[in-house]
N, C-alpha and C positions, 0 to 999 in steps of 0.2 A: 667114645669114638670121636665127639668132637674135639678136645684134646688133641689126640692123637692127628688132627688135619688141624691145627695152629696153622698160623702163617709162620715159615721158617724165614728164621736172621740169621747170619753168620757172625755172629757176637765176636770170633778171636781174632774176625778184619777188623773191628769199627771201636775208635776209640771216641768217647765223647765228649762233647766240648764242657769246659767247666764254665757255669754260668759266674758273674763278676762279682758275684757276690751270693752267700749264703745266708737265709734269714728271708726280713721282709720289706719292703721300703715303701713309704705311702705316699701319695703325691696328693695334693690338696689343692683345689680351684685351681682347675685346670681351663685351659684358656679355649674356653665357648665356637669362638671363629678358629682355631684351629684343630678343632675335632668332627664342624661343620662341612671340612674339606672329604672327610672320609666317607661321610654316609652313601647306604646303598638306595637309593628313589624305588627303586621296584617296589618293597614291599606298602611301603608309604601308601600306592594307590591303590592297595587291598583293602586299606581303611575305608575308602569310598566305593569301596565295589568295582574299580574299575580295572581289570584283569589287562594284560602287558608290561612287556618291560620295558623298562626308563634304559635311553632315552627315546625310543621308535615309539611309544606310546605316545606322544604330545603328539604326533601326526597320523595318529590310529584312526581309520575313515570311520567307525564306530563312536569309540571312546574318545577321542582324541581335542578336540573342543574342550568337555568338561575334564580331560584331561589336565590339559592346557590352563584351565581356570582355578582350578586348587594345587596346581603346582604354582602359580603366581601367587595365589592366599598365601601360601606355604612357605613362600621367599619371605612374601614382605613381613611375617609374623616370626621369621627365624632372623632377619636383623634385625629386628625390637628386641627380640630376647636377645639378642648376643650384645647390643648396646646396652641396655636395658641390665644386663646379667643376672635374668630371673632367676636363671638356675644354677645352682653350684655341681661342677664334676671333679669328684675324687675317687680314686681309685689307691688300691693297695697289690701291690706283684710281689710273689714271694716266692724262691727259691729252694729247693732239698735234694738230698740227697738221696736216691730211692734203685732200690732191685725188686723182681718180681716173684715169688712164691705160685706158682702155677698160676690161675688166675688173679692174684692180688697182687697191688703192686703196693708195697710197704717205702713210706717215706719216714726218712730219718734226721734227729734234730740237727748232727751234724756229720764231718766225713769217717768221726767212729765207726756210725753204722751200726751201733750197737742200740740207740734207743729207738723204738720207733716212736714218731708224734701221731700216725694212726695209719692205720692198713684200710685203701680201697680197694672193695671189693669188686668186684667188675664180672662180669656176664657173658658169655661166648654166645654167637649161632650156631644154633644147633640144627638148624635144616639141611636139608639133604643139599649140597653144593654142585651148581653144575660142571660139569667138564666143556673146558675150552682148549680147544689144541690139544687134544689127551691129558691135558692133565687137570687132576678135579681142584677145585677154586676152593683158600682154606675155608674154615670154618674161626673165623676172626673174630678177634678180644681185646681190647684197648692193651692191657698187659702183655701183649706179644710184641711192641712197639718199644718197651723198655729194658734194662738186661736182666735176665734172671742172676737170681743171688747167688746160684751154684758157678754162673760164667767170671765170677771173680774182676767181671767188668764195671767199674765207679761210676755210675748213670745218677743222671738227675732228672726231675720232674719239677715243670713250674705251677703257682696257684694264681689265682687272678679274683677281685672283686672288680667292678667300676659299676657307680651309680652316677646319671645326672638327675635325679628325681625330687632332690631339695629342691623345694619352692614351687614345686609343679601345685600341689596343691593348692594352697596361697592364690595363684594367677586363678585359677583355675574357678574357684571360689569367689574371684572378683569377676569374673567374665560372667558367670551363671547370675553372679546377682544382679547383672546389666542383663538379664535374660538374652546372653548371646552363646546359643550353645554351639555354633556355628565355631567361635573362636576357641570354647572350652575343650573341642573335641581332634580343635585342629593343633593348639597344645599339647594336647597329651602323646596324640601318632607324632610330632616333632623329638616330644620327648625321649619316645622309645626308638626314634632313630637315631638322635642322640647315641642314648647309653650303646646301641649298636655300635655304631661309628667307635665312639671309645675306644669296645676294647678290639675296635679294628688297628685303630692308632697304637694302645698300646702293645698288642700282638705284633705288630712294625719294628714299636722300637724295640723290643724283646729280643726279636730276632734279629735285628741291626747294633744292637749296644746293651742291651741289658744284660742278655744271655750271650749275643753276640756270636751265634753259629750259623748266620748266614749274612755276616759284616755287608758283604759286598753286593746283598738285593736291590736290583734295581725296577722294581714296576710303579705300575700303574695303578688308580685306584680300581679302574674297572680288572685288572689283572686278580687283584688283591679280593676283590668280591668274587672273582671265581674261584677263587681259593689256588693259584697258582704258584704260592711260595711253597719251602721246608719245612713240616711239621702240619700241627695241628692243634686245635683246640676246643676240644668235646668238655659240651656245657653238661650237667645233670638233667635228666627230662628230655632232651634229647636223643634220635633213635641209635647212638653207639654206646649211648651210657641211660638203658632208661629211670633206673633208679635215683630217685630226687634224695635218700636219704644219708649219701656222703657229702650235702651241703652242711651238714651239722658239723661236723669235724672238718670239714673247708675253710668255712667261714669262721670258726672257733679258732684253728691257729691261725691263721694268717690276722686275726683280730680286725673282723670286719666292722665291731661295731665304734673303731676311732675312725670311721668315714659315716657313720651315722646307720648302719648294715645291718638289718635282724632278717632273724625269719619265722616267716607265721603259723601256729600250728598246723597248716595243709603245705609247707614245704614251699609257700611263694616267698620271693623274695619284699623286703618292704626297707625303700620307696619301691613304687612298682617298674620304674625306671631303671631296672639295672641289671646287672652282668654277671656271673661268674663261673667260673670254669678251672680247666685246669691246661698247660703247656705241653706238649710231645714234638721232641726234636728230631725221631726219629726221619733218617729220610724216606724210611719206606712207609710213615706212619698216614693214614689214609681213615676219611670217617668211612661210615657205614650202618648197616642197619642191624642189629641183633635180634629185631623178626622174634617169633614166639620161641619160647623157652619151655621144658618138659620139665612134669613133677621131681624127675632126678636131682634137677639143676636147682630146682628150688629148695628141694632138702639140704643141696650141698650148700646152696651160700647162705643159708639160716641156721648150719651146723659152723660155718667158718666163720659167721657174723654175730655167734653165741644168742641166736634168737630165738622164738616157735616158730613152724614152717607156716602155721597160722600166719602170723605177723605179715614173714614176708611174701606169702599168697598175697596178702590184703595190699600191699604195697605194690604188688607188680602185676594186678587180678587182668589190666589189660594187655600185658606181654604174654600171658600163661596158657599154654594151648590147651 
């Protein structure tokens, strides 16, 4: 039944942009002070407990003082690192060719189309969807976003790695043994807005020049942290994708580990500073939550993922109603 309520595309209007290139391209020490420009500050003062958003927080009659006081630690400890260039940022963008099989969206090595380099498998909502304006709201899949393989439409999907987490450790190590966990702790929340920032920047260029299906974006950074561009980019573990275990074949082609990329038997990423995800050009492509999923669903993607429904129970035991 959920199925049957997808969100409908008109696949024989919409042709897709071909991204500039096919494959992978890695960029290596990428430049600190201009990845700095992107970050988002909100999350930043969740580190400290202190709830608002940046920038009306610094003047928060609550918060707003100690606000004000670790955003100022937080500058002066982000131009040291960036003079300094504690940390190295490289990331890797990778480009395929990809159609979708009901739920999956299979990507292929090149515009044959004939090999796959691995089928993700992806998740629907299955709750009962409300009606708005008579009409009921679908029950949405990341694979509805891309063309199915029967619409004879040439669609691609992009990959993404970016890590700034070399060297975090190192500083990190040197602060604590000056018994300043003050700075070790204020490093580390820089770090992971860092790797945020990244793959803010490079989702930018992606869609300005990489891929280049929305050449002519013009925003803002605050535009850009509300998510007001074309497309999307649903991370693993994330509520539109909650399955962490297509990082394995993610990160395995796009060859994460010539930026220094693994991951650890629990599916984190390591350095813990880092990013990865995947690209959707669609314009109607939009996140979302996939909310709990029934025993059905679980059979089906543990019979199309060649698993035991054991396995992928234990994998997704918090999504599972």
């Amino acid at each position: 039944a959920a199925r049957k309520n997808r969100e409908l595309i008109d696949w024989s209007t919409y042709v897709p942009e071909k991204p500039k290139f096919i494959g992978r391209r890695v960029f290596k020490n990428f430049a600190l002070s201009d990845i700095a420009k992107y970050i988002d500050w909100t999350p930043f003062f969740q580190t400290w407990d202190l709830a608002g958003k940046f920038p009306a927080i610094l003047d928060d009659e609550i918060v707003g003082v100690e606000a004000r006081k670790v955003y100022a630690d937080a500058q002066a400890l982000l131009d040291k690192l960036i003079k300094g260039q504690w940390l190295q940022a490289d990331a890797v963008v990778a480009f395929y060719p990809a159609n979708t099989v009901d739920d999956d969206i299979v990507l292929y090595s090149d515009e044959a189309r004939q090999h796959p380099l691995f089928v993700w498998h992806n998740l629907r909502q299955q709750s009962e969807r409300p009606v708005v304006d008579g009409i009921r709201r679908p029950n949405r899949c990341l694979a509805d976003y891309v063309a199915p393989k029967d619409s004879a439409v040439a669609d691609y999907l992009g990959c993404f790695a970016v890590t700034t987490g070399h060297g975090v450790d190192k500083k990190v190590a040197e602060f604590q043994a000056k018994h300043d966990d003050y700075s070790a702790i204020m490093l580390k929340a820089l770090a992971d807005r860092l790797a945020e920032a990244f793959a803010e920047l490079m989702h930018h260029r992606v869609r300005t020049d990489l891929w280049g299906y929305a050449a002519d974006e013009i925003l803002t950074n605050e535009q850009m942290i509300n998510e007001e561009y074309r497309g999307i980019r649903p991370a693993p573990g994330y509520p539109a994708c909650p399955a962490h275990e297509v990082k394995k074949d993610l990160l395995r082609v796009i060859g994460s580990e010539d930026i220094g990329m693994t991951l650890t038997e629990s599916m984190a990423m390591n350095p813990a500073s880092s990013v990865s995800g995947f690209y959707l050009a669609h314009p109607d492509a939009r996140y979302f939550n996939v909310g709990k999923i029934s025993t059905d669903q679980v059979e089906d993607l543990a019979k199309r993922r060649g698993e035991t429904v054991e396995d992928v129970r234990r994998q997704l035991s918090s999504s599972i109603d």
